[in-house]
C-alpha positions as a Markdown table, in Angstrom:
| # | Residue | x | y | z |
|---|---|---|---|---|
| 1 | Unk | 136.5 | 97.1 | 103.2 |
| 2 | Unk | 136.4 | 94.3 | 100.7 |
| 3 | Unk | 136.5 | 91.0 | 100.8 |
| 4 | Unk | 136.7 | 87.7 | 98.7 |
| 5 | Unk | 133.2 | 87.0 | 100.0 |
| 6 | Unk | 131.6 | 90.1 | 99.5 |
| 7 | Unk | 132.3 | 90.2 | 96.2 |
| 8 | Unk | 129.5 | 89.5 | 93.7 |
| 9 | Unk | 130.9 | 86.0 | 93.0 |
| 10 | Unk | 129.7 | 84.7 | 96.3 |
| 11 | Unk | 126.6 | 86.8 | 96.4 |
| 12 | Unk | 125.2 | 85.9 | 93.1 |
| 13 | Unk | 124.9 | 82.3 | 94.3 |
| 14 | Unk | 123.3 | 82.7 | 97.8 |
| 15 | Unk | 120.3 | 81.1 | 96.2 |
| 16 | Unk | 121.6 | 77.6 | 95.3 |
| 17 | Unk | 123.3 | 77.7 | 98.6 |
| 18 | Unk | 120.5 | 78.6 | 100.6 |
| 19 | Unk | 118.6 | 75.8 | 98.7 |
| 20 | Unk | 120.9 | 73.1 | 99.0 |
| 21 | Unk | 121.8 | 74.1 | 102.8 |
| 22 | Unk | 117.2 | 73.5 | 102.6 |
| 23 | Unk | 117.5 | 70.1 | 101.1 |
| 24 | Unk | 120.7 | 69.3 | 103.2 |
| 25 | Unk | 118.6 | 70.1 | 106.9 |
| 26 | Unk | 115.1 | 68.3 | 105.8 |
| 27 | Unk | 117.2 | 65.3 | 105.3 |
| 28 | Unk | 119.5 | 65.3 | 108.5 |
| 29 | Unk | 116.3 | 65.4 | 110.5 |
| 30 | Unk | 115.0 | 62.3 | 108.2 |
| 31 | Unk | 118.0 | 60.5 | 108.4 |
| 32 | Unk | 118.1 | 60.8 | 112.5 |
| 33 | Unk | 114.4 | 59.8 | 112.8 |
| 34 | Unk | 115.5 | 56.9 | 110.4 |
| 35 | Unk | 117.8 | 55.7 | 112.3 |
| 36 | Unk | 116.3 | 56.0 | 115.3 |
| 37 | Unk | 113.4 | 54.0 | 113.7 |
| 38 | Unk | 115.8 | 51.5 | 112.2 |
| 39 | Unk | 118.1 | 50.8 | 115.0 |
| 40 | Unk | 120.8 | 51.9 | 112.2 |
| 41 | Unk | 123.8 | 53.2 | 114.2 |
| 42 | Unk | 125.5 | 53.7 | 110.7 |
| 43 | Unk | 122.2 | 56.1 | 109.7 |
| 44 | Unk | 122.9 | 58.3 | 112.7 |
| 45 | Unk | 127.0 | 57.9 | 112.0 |
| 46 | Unk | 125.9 | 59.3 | 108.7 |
| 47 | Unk | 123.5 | 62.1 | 110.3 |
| 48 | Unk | 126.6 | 63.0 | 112.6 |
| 49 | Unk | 128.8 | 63.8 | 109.0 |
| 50 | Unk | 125.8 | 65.6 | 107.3 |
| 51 | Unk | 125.9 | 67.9 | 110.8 |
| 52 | Unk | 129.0 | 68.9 | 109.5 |
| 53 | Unk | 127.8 | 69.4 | 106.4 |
| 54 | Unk | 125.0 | 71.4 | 107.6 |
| 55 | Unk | 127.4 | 73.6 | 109.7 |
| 56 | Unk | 129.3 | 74.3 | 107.1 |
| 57 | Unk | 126.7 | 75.3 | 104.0 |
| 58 | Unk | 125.7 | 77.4 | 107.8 |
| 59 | Unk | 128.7 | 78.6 | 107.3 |
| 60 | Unk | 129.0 | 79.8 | 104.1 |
| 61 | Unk | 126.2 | 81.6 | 103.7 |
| 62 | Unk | 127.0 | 83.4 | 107.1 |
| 63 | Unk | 130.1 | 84.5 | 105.3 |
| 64 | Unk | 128.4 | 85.7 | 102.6 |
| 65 | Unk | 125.6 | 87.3 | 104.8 |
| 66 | Unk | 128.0 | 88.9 | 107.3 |
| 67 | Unk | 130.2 | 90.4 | 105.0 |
| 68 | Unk | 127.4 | 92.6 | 102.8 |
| 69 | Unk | 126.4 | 94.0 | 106.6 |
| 70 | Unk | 127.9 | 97.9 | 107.3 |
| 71 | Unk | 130.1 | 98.3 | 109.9 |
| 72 | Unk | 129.0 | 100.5 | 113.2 |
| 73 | Unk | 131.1 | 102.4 | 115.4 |
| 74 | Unk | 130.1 | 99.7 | 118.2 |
| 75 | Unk | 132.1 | 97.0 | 115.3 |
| 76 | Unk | 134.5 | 98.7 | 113.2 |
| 77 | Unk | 135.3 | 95.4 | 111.2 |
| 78 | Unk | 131.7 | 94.3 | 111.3 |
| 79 | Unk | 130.3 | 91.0 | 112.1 |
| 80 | Unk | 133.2 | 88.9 | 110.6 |
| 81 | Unk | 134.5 | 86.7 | 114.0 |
| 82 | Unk | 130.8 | 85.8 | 114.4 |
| 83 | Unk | 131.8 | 83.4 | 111.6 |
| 84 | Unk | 134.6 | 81.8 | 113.2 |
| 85 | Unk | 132.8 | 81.5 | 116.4 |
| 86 | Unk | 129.7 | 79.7 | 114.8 |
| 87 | Unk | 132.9 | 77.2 | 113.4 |
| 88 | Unk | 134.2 | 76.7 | 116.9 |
| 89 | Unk | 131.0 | 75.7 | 118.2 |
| 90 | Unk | 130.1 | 73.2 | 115.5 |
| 91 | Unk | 133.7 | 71.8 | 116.4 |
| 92 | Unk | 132.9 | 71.3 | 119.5 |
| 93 | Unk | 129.7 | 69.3 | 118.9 |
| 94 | Unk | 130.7 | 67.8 | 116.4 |
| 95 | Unk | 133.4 | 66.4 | 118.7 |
| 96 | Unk | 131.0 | 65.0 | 121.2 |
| 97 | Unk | 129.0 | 63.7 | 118.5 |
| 98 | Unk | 132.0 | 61.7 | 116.9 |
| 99 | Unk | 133.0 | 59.9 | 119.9 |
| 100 | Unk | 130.0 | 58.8 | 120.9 |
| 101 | Unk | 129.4 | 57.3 | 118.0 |
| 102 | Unk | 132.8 | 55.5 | 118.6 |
| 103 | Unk | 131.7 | 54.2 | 121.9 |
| 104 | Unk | 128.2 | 52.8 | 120.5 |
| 105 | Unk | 129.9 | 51.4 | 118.0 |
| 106 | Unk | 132.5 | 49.6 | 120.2 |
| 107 | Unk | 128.9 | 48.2 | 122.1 |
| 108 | Unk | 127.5 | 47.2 | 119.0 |
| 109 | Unk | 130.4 | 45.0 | 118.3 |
| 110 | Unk | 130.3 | 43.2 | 121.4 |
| 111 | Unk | 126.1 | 42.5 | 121.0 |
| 112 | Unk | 125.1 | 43.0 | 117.2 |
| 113 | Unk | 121.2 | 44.3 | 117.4 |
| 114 | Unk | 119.1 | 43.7 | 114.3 |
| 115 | Unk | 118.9 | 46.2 | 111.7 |
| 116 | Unk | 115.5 | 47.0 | 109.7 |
| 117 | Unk | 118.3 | 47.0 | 106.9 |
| 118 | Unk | 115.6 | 47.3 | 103.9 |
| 119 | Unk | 114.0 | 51.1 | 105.3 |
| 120 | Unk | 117.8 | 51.9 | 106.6 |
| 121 | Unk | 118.3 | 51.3 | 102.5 |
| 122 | Unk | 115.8 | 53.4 | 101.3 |
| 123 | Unk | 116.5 | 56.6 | 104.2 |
| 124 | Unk | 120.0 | 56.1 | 102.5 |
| 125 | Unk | 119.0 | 55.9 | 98.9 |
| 126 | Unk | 116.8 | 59.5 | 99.4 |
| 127 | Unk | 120.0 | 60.7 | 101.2 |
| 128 | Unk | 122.5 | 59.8 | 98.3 |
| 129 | Unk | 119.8 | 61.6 | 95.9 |
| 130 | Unk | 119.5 | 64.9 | 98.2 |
| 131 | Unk | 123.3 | 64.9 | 98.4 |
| 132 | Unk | 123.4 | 64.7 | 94.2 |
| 133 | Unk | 121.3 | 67.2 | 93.4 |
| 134 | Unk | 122.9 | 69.2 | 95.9 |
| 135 | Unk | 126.1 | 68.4 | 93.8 |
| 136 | Unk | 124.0 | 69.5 | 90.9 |
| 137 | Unk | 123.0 | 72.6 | 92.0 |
| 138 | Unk | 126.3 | 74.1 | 93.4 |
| 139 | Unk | 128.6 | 72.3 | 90.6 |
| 140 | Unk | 128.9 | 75.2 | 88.1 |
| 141 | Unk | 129.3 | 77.7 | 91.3 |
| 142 | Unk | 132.2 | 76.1 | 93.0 |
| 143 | Unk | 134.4 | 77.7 | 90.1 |
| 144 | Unk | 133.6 | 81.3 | 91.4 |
| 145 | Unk | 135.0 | 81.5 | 94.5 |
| 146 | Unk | 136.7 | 79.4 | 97.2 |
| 147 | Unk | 134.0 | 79.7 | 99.4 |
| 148 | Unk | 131.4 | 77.9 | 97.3 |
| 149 | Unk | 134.1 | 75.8 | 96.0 |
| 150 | Unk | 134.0 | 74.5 | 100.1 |
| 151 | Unk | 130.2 | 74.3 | 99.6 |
| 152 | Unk | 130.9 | 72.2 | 97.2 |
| 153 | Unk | 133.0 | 69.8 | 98.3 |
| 154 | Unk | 131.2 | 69.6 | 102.1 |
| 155 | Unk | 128.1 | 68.5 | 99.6 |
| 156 | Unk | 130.4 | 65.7 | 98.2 |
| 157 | Unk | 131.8 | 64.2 | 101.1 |
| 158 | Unk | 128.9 | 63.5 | 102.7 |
| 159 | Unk | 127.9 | 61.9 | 98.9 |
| 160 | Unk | 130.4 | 59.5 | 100.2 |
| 161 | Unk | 129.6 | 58.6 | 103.4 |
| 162 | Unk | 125.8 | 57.9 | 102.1 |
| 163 | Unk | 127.2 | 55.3 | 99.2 |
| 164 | Unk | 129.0 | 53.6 | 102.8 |
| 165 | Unk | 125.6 | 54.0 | 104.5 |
| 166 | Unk | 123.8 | 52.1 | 101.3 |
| 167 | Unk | 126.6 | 49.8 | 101.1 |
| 168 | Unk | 126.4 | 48.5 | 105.0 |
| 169 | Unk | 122.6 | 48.6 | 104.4 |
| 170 | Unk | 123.1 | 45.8 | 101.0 |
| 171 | Unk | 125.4 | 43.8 | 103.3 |
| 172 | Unk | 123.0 | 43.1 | 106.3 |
| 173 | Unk | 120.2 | 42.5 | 103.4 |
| 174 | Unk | 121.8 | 40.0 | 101.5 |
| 175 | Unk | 123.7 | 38.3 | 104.4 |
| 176 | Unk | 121.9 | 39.2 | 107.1 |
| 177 | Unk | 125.6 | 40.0 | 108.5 |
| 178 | Unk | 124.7 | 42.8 | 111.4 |
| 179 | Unk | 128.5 | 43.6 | 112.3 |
| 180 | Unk | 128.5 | 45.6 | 109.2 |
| 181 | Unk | 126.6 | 48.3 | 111.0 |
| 182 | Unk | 128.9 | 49.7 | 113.7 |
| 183 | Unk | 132.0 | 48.5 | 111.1 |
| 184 | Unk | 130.9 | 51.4 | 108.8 |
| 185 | Unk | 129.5 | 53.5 | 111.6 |
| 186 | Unk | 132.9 | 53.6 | 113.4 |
| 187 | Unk | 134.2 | 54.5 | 109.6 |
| 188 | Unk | 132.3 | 57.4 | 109.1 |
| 189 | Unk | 133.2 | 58.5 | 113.1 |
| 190 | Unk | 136.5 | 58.4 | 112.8 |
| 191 | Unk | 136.1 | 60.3 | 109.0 |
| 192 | Unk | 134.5 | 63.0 | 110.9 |
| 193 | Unk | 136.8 | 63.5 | 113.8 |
| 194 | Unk | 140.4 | 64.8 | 110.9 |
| 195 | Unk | 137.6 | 67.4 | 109.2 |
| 196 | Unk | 136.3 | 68.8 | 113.3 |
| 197 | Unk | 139.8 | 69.0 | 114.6 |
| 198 | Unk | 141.1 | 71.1 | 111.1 |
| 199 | Unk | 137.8 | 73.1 | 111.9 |
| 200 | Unk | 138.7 | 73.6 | 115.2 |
| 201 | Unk | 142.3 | 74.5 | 114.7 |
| 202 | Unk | 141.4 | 76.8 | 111.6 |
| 203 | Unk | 138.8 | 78.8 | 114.1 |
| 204 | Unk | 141.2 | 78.9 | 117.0 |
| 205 | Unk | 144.4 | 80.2 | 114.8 |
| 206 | Unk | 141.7 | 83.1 | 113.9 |
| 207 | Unk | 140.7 | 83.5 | 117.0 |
| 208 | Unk | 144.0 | 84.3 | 118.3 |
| 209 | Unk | 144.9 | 86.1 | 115.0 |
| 210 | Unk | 147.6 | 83.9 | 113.9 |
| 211 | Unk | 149.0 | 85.0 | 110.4 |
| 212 | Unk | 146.6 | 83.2 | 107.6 |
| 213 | Unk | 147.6 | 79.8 | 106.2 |
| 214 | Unk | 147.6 | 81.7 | 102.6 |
| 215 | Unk | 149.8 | 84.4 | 103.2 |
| 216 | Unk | 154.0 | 84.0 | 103.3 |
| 217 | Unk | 154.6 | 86.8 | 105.8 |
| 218 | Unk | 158.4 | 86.5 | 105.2 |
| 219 | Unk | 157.8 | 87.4 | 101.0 |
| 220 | Unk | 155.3 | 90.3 | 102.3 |
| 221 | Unk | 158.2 | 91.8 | 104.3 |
| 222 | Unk | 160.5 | 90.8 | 101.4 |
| 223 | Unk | 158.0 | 93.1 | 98.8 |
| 224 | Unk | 157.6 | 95.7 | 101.0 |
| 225 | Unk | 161.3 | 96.4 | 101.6 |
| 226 | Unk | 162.0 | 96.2 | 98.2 |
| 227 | Unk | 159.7 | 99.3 | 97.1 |
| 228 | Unk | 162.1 | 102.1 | 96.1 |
| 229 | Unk | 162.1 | 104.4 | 98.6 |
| 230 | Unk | 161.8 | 102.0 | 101.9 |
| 231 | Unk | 164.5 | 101.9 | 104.1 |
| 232 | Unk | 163.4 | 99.3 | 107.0 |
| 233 | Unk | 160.1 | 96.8 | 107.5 |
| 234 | Unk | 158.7 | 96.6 | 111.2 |
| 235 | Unk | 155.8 | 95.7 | 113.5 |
| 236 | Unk | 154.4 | 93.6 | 110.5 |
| 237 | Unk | 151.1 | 91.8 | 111.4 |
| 238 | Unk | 149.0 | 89.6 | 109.4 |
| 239 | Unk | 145.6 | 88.3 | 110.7 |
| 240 | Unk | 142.2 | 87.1 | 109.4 |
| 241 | Unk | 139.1 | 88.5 | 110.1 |
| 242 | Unk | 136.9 | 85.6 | 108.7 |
| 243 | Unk | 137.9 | 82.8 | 106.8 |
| 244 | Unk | 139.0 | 84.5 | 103.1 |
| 245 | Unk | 139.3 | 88.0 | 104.4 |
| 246 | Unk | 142.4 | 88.8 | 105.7 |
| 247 | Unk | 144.3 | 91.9 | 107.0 |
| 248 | Unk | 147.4 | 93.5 | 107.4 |
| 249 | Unk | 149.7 | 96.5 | 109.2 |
| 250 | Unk | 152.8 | 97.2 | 109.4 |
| 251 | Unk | 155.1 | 100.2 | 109.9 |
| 252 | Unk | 157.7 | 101.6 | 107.0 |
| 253 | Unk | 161.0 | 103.3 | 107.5 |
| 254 | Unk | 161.7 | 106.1 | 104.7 |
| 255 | Unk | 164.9 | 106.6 | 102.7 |
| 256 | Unk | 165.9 | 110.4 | 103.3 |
| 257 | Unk | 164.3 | 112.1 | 100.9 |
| 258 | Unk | 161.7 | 109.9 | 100.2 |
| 259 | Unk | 157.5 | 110.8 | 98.8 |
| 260 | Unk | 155.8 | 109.4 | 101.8 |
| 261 | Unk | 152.7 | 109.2 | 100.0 |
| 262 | Unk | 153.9 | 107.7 | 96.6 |
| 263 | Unk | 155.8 | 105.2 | 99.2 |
| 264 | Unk | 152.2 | 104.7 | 100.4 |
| 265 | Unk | 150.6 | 104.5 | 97.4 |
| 266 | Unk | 153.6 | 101.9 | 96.5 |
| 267 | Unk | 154.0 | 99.9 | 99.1 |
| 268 | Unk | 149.7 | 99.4 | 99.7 |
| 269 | Unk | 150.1 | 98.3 | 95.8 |
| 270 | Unk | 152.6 | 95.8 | 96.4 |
| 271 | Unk | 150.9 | 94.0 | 99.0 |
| 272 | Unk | 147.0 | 93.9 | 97.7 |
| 273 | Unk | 148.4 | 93.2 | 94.3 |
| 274 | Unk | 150.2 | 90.2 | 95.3 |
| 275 | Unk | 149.0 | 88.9 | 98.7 |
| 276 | Unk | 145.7 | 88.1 | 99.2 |
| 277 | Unk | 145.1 | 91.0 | 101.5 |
| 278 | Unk | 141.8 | 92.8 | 101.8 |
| 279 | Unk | 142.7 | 95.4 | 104.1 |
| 280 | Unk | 145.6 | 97.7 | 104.9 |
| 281 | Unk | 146.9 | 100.1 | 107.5 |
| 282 | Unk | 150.3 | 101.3 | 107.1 |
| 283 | Unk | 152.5 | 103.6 | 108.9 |
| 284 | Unk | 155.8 | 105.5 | 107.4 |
| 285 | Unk | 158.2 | 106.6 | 109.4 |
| 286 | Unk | 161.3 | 108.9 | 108.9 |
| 287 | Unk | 164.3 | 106.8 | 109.7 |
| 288 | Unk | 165.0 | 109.2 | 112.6 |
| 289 | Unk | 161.2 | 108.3 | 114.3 |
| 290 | Unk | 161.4 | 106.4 | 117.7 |
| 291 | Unk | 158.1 | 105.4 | 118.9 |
| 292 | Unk | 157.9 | 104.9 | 122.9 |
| 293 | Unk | 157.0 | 100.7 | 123.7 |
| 294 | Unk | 157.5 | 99.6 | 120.0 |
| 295 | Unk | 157.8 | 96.3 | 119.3 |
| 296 | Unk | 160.2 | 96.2 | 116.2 |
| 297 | Unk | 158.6 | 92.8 | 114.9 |
């Protein structure tokens, strides 16, 4: 079975991401003992985005990773879901970690502590750097395929949140103005929380095997019944097995007289051709055929 992601596209640039996911880690645990250091609540706000920055370079190279492993008989489809379930976890802290740095931010309003703003500066500065050449390194890859294109971008957010981090940092230098702290720490929180619930949502609709965001079910059904020789469309299922690999079945109804393996061959072209299906299992039926406890979907 084949898959965006197992293609060589992804694969050739497991090194830069591996790399960058390197850089991304050694500065997370900087920027947490920083801010623990500091007393900078907007260093740890920060360290709380590039978690999710970290879980999902994680991600992407698990994606890559899973999808070059064989299938067994124990997992016909292979390690895919473990994936999605790595997503839903990361969700899940990521949650925790976003609203508690709500709530210490709400404290820190009420009782500004003193920030050693010029080291919180410099933590941010090396952050802002890592988080550039990270950009650097992935910026010609993100052209080859969605999932490094994601890289990418998780790379660039967090370029953002560091330029808030330096900019809170400048504030509480020059005016010794300590609110400015939790004010961008609360900012980057509530920045995190949109990005953990899509993640969460995304992993869930997998989980449950909802139809993929990318595929229009209603003009797969509309392709497939327009193949000469197809009578009737049923039982049509869409689902994704990871994120950029999805799958399909569904049962055809032949015209009397009708090839059933050029309608096969027809219909199976229709849909990898112009949905971005990976993998296939379809059924034809003569238009007499009653299968017992079917659904007729």
């Amino acid at each position: 079975m084949s898959s965006e992601i197992a293609g060589t596209a992804a694969g050739r640039n497991k090194g830069r991401l591996a790399v960058v996911l390197g850089l991304t880690t050694v500065y997370l645990v900087a920027e947490v003992v920083g801010g623990l250091l500091t007393g900078s609540l907007a260093l740890l706000a920060d360290a709380g985005h590039m978690l999710t920055d970290v879980g999902g370079l994680a991600l992407a190279l698990l994606a890559i990773w899973f999808a070059e492993r064989p299938a067994t008989p124990e997992r016909t489809y292979g390690y895919y879901r473990a994936e999605i379930l790595a997503a839903l976890a990361n969700a899940i802290v990521l949650f925790a970690i976003s609203f508690y740095i709500l709530y210490e931010a709400y404290r820190r309003f009420l009782d500004p502590p003193e920030v050693a703003s010029g080291w919180m500066l410099l933590v941010a500065a090396i952050g802002l750097a890592v988080n550039l050449a990270g950009m650097a390194i992935l910026r010609s890859a993100a052209g080859d395929s969605l999932n490094m294109r994601g890289a990418y971008f998780e790379v660039l957010s967090d370029m953002l949140t560091s330029i808030g981090v330096i900019a809170a940092g400048l504030i509480m230098w020059v005016t010794g103005w300590y609110y400015a702290d939790p004010l961008f720490s609360a900012g980057i929180g509530l920045f995190i929380l949109p990005r953990t619930w899509k993640l969460l949502m995304d992993a869930v609709h997998v989980l449950l095997e909802g139809t993929p965001s990318d595929v229009n079910l209603a003009a797969v059904r509309e392709a497939i019944a327009g193949t000469p020789g197809v009578a009737g469309v049923h039982d049509l299922h869409a689902w994704s097995l990871t994120s950029g690999s999805n799958a399909l079945s569904v049962h055809v109804v032949l015209e009397d007289d009708a090839a059933p393996s050029i309608i096969l061959a027809g219909v199976r072209r229709r849909i990898v051709e112009g949905f971005p299906i990976a993998h296939t299992t379809i059924q034809v039926e003569p238009a007499d055929y009653r299968e017992e406890g079917q659904l007729h979907l």
